[in-house]
VEXSEDO-768648 format. One record per residue (C-alpha): residue number from 1; y negated, z negated, x negated. Coordinates in pm, 1 decimal, decimal comma. Example, Ala and Ser with C-alpha at 12.3 -4.5 7.8 and 13.67 -1.06 7.14 Angstrom:
% VEXSEDO-768648
SITE    i         v         w         u
SITE    1     450,0    -780,0   -1230,0
SITE    2     106,0    -714,0   -1367,0
This chain:
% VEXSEDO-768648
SITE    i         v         w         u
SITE    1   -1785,6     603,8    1099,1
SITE    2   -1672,4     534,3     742,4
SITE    3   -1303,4     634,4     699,4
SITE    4   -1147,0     407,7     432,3
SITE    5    -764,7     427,1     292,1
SITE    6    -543,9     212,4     151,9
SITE    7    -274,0     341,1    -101,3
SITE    8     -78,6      53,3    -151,5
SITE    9     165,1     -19,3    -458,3
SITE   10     223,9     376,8    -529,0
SITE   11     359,1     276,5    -893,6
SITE   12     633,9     403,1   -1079,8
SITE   13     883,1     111,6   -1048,9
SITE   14     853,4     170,1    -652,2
SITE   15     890,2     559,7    -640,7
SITE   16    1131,5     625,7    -930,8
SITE   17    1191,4     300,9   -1099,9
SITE   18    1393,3     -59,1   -1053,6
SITE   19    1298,8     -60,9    -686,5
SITE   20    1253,8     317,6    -661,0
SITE   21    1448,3     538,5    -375,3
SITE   22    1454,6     928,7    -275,9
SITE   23    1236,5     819,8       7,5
SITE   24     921,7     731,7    -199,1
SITE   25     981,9    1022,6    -423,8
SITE   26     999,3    1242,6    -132,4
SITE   27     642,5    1082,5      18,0
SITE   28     420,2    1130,1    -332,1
SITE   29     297,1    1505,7    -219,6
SITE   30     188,9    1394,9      63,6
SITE   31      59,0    1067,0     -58,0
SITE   32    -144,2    1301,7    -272,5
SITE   33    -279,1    1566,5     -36,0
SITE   34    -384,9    1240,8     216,1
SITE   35    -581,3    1096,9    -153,7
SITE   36    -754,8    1475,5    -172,3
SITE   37    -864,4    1480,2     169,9
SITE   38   -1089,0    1125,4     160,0
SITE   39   -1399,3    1018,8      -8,4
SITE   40   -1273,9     893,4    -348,5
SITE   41   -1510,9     597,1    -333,5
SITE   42   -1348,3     526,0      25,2
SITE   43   -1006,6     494,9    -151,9
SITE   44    -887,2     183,1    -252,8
SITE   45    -501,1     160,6    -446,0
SITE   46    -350,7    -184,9    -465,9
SITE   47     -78,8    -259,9    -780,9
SITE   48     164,5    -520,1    -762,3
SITE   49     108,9    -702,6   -1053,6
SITE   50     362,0    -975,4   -1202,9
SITE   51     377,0   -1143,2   -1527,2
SITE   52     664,8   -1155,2   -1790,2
SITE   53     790,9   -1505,9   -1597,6
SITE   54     829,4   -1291,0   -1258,7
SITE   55    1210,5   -1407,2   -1257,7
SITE   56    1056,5   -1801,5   -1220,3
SITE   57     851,1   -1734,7    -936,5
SITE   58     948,3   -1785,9    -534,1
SITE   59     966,1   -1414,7    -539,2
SITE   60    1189,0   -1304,3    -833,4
SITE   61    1408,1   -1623,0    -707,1
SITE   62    1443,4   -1410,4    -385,7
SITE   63    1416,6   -1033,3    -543,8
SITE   64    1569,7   -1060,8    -916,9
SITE   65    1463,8    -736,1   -1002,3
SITE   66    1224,0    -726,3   -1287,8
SITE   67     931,7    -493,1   -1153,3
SITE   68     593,6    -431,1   -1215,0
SITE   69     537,1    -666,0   -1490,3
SITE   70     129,9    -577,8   -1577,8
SITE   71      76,9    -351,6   -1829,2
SITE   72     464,5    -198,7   -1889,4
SITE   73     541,0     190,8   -1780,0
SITE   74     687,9      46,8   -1458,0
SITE   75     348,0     -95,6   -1337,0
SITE   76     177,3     237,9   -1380,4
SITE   77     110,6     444,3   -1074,8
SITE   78     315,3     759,3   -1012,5
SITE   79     196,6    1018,4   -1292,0
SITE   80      94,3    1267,5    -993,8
SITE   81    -118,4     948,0    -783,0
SITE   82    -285,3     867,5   -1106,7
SITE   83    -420,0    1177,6   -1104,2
SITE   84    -576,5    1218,4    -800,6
SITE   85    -728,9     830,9    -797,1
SITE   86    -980,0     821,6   -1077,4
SITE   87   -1349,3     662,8    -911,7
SITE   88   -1125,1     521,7    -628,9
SITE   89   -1091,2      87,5    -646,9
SITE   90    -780,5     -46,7    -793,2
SITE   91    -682,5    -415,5    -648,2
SITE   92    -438,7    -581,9    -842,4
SITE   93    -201,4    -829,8    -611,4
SITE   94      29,2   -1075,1    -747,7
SITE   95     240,8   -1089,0    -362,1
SITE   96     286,9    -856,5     -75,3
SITE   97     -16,5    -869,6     115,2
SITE   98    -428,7    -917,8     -65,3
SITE   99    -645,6   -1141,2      76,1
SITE  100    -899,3    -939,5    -186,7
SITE  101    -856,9    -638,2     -81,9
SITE  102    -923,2    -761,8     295,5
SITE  103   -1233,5    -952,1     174,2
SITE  104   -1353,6    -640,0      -1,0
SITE  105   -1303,9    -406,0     330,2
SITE  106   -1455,0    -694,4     503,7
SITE  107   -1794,6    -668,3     336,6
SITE  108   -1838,9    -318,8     384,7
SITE  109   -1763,8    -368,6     782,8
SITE  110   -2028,6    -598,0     794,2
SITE  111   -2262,1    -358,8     720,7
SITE  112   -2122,8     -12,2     877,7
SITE  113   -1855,5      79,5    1121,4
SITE  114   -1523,1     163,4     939,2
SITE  115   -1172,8     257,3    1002,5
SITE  116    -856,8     216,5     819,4
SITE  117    -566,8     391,2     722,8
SITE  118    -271,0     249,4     511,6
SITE  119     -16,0     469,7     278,1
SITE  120     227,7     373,2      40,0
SITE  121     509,2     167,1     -58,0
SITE  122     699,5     -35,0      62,8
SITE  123     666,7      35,9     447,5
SITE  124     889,9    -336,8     513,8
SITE  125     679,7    -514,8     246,3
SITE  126     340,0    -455,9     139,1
SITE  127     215,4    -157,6     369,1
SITE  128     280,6    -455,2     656,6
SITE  129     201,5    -675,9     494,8
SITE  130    -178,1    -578,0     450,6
SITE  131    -200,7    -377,8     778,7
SITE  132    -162,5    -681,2     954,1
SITE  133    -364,1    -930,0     735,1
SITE  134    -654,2    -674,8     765,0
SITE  135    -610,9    -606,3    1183,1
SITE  136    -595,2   -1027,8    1169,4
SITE  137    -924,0   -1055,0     960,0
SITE  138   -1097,8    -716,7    1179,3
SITE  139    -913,9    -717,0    1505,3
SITE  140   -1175,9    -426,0    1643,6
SITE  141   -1159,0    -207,7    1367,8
SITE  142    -933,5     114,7    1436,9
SITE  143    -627,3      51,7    1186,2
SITE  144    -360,3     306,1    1135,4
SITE  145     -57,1     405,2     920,4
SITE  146      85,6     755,3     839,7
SITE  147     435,9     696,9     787,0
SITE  148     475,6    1050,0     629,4
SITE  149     322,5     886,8     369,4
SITE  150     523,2     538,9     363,9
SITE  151     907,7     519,7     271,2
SITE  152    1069,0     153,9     316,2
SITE  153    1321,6     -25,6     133,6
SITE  154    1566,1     125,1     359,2
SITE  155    1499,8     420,7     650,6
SITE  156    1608,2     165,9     901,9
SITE  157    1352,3     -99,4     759,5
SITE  158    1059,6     163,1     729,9
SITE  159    1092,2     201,4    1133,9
SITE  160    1123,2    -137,4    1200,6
SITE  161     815,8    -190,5    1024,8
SITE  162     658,4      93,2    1214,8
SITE  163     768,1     -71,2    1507,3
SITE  164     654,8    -408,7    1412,4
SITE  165     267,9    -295,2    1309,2
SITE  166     262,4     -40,6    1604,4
SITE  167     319,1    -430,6    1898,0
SITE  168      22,7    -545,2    1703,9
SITE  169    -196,9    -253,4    1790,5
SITE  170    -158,1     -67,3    1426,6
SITE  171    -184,8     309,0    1560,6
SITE  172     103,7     476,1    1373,9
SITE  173       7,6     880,3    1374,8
SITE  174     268,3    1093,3    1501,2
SITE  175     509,6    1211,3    1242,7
């Protein structure tokens, strides 16, 4: 079975940046020993990716924090992910969850059995976010989350989310 990951939105502005906490700091070695131990061409890293009007979209309306505007320092992943992600496939999102990425996962189930993990940031937002559009698109394929290697926006949110993926059959690996 072909063991694919997910590193979602590991960028700067999420571990150290405008949206940044000591929670995703604290997750980026192990976000990095989890990259080292798959098949590079099994990895595949989503970026959120806004443009300069982010502020005049539903979202900034509802999150006014400038973040991740394409192509500026805060867009770029973590300096120690961007290391260990070159050959992997980068999917650029302009919302939580990627209806591309799940497409591209999609074609590669219909020809071999796969399973999924999901890493990354943040737990609450976009890790959910595309567990659960990938378990709606592939409800039989084996989806999981390491949340050693998730931080939320808050501690309390990261386990909610846990708990939230876990009552849609998302297997969350022991901590």
């Amino acid at each position: 079975m072909r063991r694919i990951l997910v590193v979602v939105d590991m960028q700067k502005d999420f571990v150290d940046g405008s949206l940044g906490s000591k929670e995703a700091v604290a997750i980026v070695p192990a976000v990095v020993d989890k990259i080292k131990s798959y098949d590079i061409s099994d990895v595949f890293v989503t970026r959120d990716t806004h443009q300069p009007d982010y502020m005049e979209t539903q979202e900034g309306k509802n999150l006014p924090v400038v973040h991740c505007i394409e192509g500026t320092d805060g867009w770029q992943l973590d300096e120690n992910v961007a290391k260990v992600v070159e050959g992997a496939t980068f999917i650029n999102k302009p919302t939580f969850g990627s209806t591309v990425l799940v497409d591209t996962i999609k074609r590669i189930y219909e020809k071999e059995a796969i399973e999924i993990e999901l890493i990354g940031l943040c737990t609450d937002i976009c890790v959910v976010s595309n567990a659960l559009l990938l378990k709606a698109a592939m409800p039989e394929v084996p989806i999981a989350v390491d949340p050693t290697c998730c931080a939320g926006v808050t501690p309390e949110k990261h386990e909610a989310a846990l708990k939230t993926m876990e009552s849609c059959q998302i297997y969350i690996k022991a901590e």
